[in-house]
N, C-alpha and C positions, 0 to 999 in steps of 0.2 A: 328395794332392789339392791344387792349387795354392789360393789366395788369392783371398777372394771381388774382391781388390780391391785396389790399390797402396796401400803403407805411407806411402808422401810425395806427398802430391796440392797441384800447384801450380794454383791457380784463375788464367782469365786475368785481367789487371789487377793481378799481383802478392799475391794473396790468397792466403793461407795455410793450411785449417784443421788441421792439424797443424803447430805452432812447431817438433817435435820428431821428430828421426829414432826409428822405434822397428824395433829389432832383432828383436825379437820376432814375427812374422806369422803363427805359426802358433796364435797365442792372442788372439783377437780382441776381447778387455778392454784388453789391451795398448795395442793402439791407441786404444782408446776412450778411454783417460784423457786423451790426447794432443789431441782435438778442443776446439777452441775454441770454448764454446759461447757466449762473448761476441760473438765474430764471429760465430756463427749466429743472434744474436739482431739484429746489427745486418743482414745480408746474408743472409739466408734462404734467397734463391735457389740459396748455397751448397749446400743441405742435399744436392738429388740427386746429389754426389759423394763424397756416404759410402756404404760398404758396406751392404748391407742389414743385416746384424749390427748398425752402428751406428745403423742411423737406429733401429732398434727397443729399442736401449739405451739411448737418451738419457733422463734422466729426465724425469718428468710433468711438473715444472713448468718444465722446461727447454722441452717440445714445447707446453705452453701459451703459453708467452713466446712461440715460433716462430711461431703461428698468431695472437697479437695483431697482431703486427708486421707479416705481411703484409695482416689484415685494415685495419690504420691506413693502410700502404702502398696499397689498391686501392682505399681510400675516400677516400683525401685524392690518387689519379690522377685517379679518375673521375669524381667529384662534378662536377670542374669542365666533364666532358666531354659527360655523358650526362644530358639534360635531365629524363627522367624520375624519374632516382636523384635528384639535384637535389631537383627537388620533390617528391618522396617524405623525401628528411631533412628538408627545411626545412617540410611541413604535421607531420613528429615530431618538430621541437624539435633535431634533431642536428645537428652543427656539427665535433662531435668523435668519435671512436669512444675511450672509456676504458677497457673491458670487451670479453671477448667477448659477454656476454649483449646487452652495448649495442647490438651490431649487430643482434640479432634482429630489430627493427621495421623495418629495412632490405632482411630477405627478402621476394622476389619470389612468388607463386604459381606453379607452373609451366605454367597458363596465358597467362602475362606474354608468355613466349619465345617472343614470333610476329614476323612480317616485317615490320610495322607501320609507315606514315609517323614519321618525328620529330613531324609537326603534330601528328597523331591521338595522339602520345603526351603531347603537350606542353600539350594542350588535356583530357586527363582523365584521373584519377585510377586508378589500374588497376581501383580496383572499377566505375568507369562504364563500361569499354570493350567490355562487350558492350552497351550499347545505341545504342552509335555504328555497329554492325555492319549492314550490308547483308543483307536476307533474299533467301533465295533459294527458289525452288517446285522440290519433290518430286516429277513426276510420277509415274504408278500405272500403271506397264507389266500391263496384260494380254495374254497368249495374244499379243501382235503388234500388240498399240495403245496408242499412247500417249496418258493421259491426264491434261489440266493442269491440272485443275479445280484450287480454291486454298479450300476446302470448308471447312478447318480450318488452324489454326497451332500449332508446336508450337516449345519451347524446346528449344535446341543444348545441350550438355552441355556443364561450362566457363565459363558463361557467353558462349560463344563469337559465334553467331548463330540465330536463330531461322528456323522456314523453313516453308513452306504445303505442302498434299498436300492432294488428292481422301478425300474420306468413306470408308474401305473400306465401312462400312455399306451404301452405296447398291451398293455391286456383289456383297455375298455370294452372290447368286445365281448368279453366273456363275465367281467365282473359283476353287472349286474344279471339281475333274474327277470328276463324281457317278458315270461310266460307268467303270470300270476296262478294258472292252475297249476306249476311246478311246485306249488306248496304242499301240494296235496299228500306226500308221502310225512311229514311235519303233522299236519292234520290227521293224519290216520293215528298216531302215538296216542295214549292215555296216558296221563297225568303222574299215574303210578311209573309207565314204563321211563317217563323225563326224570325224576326222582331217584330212580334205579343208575339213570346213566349219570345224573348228576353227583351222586352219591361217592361211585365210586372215580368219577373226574375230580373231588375233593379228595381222596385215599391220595390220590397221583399226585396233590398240588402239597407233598409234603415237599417244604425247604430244603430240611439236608438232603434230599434226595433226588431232587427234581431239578438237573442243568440251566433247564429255560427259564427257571424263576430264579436261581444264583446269578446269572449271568444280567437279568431285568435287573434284581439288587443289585448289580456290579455300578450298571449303567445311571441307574437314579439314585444314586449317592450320589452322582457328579454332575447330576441335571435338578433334580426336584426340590431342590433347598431345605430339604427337610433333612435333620442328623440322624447315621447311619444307623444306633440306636430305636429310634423311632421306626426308621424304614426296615429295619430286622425283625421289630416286632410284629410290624403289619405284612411281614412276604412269611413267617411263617407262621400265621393263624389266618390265612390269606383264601385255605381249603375250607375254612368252619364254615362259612358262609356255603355250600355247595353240601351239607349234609344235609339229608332228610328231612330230617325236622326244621333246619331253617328255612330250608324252601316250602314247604306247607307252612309256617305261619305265615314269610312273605306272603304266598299267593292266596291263604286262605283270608288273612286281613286285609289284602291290598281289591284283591279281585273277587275271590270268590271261587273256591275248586269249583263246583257246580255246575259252574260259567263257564269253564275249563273245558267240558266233557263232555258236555251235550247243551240242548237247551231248554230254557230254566222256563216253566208256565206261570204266568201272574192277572189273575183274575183283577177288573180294571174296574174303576167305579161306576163306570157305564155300563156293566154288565160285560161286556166284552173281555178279550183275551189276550194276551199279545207273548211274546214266547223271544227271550235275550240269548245270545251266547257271545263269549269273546270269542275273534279271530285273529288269527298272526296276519302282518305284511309284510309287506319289503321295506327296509329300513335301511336308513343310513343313520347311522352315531358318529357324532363328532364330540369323542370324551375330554373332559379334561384329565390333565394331569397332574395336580396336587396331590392325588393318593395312591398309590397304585388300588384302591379297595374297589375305585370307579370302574377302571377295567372290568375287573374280575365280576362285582356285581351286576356292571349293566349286560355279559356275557350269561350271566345264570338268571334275570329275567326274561332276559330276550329269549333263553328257550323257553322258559315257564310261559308261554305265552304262544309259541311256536311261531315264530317271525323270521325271515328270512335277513337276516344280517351284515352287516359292510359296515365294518369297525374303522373308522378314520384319526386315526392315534394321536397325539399331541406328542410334538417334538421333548418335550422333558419325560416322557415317558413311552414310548415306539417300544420297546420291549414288553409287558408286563402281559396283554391282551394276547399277542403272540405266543407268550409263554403260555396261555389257557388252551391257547387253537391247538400249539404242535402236540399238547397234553394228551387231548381229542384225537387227534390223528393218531398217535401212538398206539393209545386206546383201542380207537376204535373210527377207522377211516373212511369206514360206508357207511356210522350213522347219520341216518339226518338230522340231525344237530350238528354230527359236525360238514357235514356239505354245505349244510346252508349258512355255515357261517367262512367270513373273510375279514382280513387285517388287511389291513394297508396303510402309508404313509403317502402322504405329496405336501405339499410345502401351502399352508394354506391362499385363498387369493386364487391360485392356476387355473385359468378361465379353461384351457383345455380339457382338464380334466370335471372339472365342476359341471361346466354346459353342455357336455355331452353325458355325466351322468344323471343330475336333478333336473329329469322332465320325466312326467307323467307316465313313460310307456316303461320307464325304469324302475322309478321309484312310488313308492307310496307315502310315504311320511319321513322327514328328517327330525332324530332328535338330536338336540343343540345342548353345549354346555358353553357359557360365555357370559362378555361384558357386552354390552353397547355395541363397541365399534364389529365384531363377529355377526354377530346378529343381525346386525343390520346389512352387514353385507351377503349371510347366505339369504334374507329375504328379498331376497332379489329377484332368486331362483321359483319364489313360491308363486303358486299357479293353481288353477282349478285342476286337480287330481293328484295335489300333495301339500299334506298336511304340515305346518310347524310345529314342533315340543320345543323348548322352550325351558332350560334347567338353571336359573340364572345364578353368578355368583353370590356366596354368601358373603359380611364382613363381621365376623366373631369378636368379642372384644378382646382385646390385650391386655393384660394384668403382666405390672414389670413391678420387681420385690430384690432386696439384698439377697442373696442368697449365702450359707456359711461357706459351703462345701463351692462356691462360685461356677456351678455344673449343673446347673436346672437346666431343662429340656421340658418342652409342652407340645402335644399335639392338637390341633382345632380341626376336625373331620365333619362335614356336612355333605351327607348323600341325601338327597330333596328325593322326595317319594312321590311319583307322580301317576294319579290313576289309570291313564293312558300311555300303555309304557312300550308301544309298537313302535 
C-alpha cells in the first residue's frame, strides 16, 4: 500500500517541515518525529501538508499552540478591516487575543452572517439589528385570492424581521373545505393535464423574474439562517422541481401514475380480485422552514396527488409557499389546483384557530414537520377521522475544517419521502 504522503515536503517560499530526510515510510511515527512543530507554530498554514497520520498525532498542546496562532493571526488581520468585529472588541475591552477562551466574546451569532450594508453594520450592535429591519406583509392566499389585510404582526425568528398577515380568525369559515365531494373537480384532472399546469407554474418560478419569490429571498436571508449564497441558489433552481419530468419520476417512483388515473386490478392468491387507486384529501401542512425547497415541493405533490391544501407556514419562511399560490393565481385563477390550495400564517399553539379547524368535518389528515414538543402538541387534535403524517427532523453531521480562502459555506437539505403524502 503506498504512502499516505511524501516523506520530504518542500513548502513554497523555502519552508521546510521536515529538517530531516526519513528512510523510514512505511511507519508513520517515523516521520512524525521529523515535523517541526516550531515552524507549525509560527506558520500554521503549513499544517494541510502533513499526512493525515500526522496532523492527528500531533500532540494536544502542540494543536492548541496551532489554533492560538491562527486565531491571533485573524484577529490582528481583520480587526482592522471589518468594522463590526472592530467595534465588537473594542465595546469587550479586547485589544489583544491571549487565550483561546479570550476570543470567545468575539463570537458571532449565526444570525450575524447576513448580506448586510457596512452602514447598517456599523451603526449597531449585532444585538439591535433586527429592529433596524424592514417588515414585510404576509398575505393569506385563499382558494385563488389574495389577501393583504395587515390585521396582526408577528416576530421573524432570529431576530431577523418582523412581518404583518390578515387575522386567520376572521376567515375560518371559509378556509377549510367542509364538503369532501368538493374535490371532485381535482378528481376529474388526469395526470397529464397536472403535469401541463405544473410545467408551466415552474416556467413562472423563474428568479429574476418572478417578484413573489425575490421578495421570499428578501425575507429568508433574515430569518432562515442559511447564507444568502446558499438561499440564491436554491430560489433560483426552485422551478426544476415543477417540470415534467421531475414530477413523473416523483409520482411514478413514489406512487405509481396508474394509481394516479384510475384503478389498478391485482389478481390475489385466493383467486380473488381487489382493484387500488390513490385519492386526494383535505390536508393541512405545517412545513418547515429550513429550506425554502419544503414549500415549493410539498406544493407540487400535493397536486400530484390532487388533495385539497391549507399550507400552514413557519415563521422563518411565510413567504416562499405564497410566492407559489400568487404564481397560480396569476397563471391561472380558476384552476383547480390552484382553488384548492391556501397559505396562511397564525402563530402556532392558537387554540382558536387550531380547534375549530382540526376536527373531522374539516379535515382529513394533518402533515406534520417537527420535533417532539410540535407534535406532541398537534396530537392532541387527532381523533377518529384524521389521520397524523408525521415528517420528523433530521440531524446531519457537521464536518468543521480550516478553510484557506476562510469563506466555506455548506448546505445539509433532507426532504423525507413519505408514501402517504395527502
Amino acid at each position: 500500500m503506498p504512502a499516505c504522503g511524501p516523506p520530504h515536503v518542500i513548502i513554497s517560499g523555502g519552508a521546510n517541515i521536515y529538517p530531516q530526510e526519513v528512510d523510514d515510510v512505511d511507519n508513520p511515527t517515523a516521520s512524525l518525529r521529523d515535523v517541526d512543530a516550531d515552524l507549525l507554530r509560527k506558520h500554521p498554514q503549513l499544517y494541510p501538508d502533513l499526512t493525515v497520520t500526522q496532523q492527528h498525532s500531533i500532540p494536544y498542546e502542540t494543536v492548541m499552540d496551532i489554533q492560538l496562532a491562527v486565531l491571533r493571526e485573524r484577529f490582528d488581520t481583520l480587526v482592522h478591516k471589518v468594522p463590526v468585529l472592530a467595534k465588537l472588541a473594542e465595546s469587550q475591552g479586547i485589544g489583544a487575543i491571549d487565550d483561546i477562551p479570550g476570543a470567545a466574546p468575539l463570537l458571532f451569532p449565526h444570525s450575524i452572517y447576513k448580506s448586510y450594508r457596512t452602514t447598517k453594520l456599523s451603526n449597531s450592535l449585532p444585538s439591535n439589528w433586527g429592529s433596524a429591519m424592514a417588515k414585510f406583509n404576509v398575505p393569506l392566499i385563499l382558494r385563488g385570492k389574495v389577501i393583504h389585510d395587515a390585521d396582526v404582526e408577528f416576530g421573524g425568528r432570529r431576530g431577523g424581521s418582523s412581518f404583518t398577515s390578515a387575522d386567520v380568525r376572521k376567515h375560518l369559515d371559509i378556509l377549510p373545505l367542509s364538503t369532501p365531494s368538493a374535490l371532485r373537480d381535482l378528481h376529474q384532472l388526469k395526470f397529464d393535464d397536472i403535469t401541463q399546469f405544473l410545467q408551466e407554474v415552474g416556467t413562472r418560478l423563474s428568479f429574476r423574474q418572478n417578484a413573489y419569490l425575490q421578495e421570499a429571498y428578501e425575507l429568508s436571508v433574515r430569518t432562515s439562517g442559511l447564507s444568502p449564497q446558499i438561499l440564491k441558489g436554491i430560489y433560483e433552481t426552485l422551478g426544476q422541481g415543477f417540470a415534467r419530468s421531475a414530477v413523473h419520476q416523483t409520482a411514478g417512483k413514489s406512487i405509481g401514475i396508474p394509481y394516479l388515473d384510475g384503478w389498478v386490478g391485482m389478481k390475489l392468491e385466493t383467486g380473488g380480485h381487489a382493484w387500488t387507486r390513490a385519492f386526494g384529501a383535505r390536508a393541512v401542512h405545517i412545513i418547515a422552514g429550513n429550506v425554502p425547497n419544503v414549500a415549493a415541493m410539498s406544493i407540487m405533490r400535493n397536486a400530484v396527488i390532487r388533495s385539497d391544501m391549507i399550507v400552514k407556514t413557519p415563521s422563518n419562511d411565510p413567504l416562499t409557499a405564497a410566492a407559489v399560490a400568487r404564481t397560480m393565481i396569476d397563471m391561472a385563477p380558476d384552476h383547480p389546483i390552484t382553488k384548492h390550495l391556501s397559505v396562511v400564517y397564525w402563530k402556532g399553539g392558537d387554540s382558536q384557530v387550531e380547534e375549530a379547524l382540526y376536527t373531522p368535518a374539516n379535515v382529513d389528515k394533518i402533515v406534520a414537520w417537527g420535533g417532539l414538543a410540535s407534535i406532541t402538541h398537534i396530537s392532541k387534535y387527532i381523533q377518529p377521522g384524521i389521520d397524523l403524517i408525521t415528517l420528523d427532523p433530521k440531524l446531519p453531521p457537521a464536518v468543521c475544517s480550516f478553510c484557506s480562502t476562510y469563506s466555506c459555506s455548506a448546505s445539509c437539505i433532507s426532504l423525507p419521502c413519505n408514501r402517504d403524502w395527502a
